[in-house]
N, C-alpha and C positions, 0 to 999 in steps of 0.2 A: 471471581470467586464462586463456587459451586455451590456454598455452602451448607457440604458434609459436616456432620459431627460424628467424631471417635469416641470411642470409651477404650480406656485400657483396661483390661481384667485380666491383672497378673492376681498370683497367690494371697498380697496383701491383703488388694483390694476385697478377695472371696471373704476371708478373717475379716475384714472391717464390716462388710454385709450382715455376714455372722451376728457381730456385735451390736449392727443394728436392728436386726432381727428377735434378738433378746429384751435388746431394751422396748420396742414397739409391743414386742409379745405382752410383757410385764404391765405395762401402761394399757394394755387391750383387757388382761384378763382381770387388772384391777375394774373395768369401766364395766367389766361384765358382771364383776359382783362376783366372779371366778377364785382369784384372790386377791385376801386383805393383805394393803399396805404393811400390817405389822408383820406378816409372817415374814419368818425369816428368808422363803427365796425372793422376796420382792428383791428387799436392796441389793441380795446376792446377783440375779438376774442384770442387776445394773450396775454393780460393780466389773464385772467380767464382761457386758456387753461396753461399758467404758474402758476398757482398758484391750478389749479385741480392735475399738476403733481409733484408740492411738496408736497400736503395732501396726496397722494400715496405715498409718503415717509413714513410715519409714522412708516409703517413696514416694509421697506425696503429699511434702508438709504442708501445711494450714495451721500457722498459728491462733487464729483466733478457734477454729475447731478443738485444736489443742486443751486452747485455756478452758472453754469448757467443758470437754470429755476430762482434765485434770478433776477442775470441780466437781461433775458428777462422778467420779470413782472415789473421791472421799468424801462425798456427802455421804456416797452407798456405803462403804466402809464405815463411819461414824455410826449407820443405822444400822447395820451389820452387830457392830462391838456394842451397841447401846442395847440389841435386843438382846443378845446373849449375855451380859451382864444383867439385863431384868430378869431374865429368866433361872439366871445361878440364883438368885436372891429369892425366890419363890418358891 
């Protein structure tokens, strides 16, 4: 054994990067004081960046990856619809 390691970088995989690209974004510019948690593109950034890195699943399942990009795209979602519902209200 030689041992090489491969990476495959088909299409998915680029979309799954994407999406993790968004969520680290999101998580960096909170830490920067960049932006707050409430504004609305935080959970947006991590709803979309959780659901770019389930479509990179397609070819590459991981169920327990799953379970939680499931979780966080409706956590994000939850905090999506909970700020815009405070915000109709104000």
């Amino acid at each position: 054994m030689t041992g090489t390691f491969a990476i495959a970088l088909d299409a998915y995989a680029v979309v799954g990067l994407v999406g993790v690209a968004l969520i680290l974004g999101a998580y960096f510019a909170t830490q920067q004081r960049w932006l707050n948690t409430e504004d609305w593109r935080f959970p947006f950034a991590n709803l979309i960046g959780s659901c770019l890195i389930l479509f990179s699943f397609y070819t590459a399942w991981n169920l327990p990856a799953a379970v939680i990009e499931v979780c966080w795209a409706a956590i994000s979602l939850w905090g999506l619809l909970k700020g815009i519902r405070l915000r109709s209200q104000a």
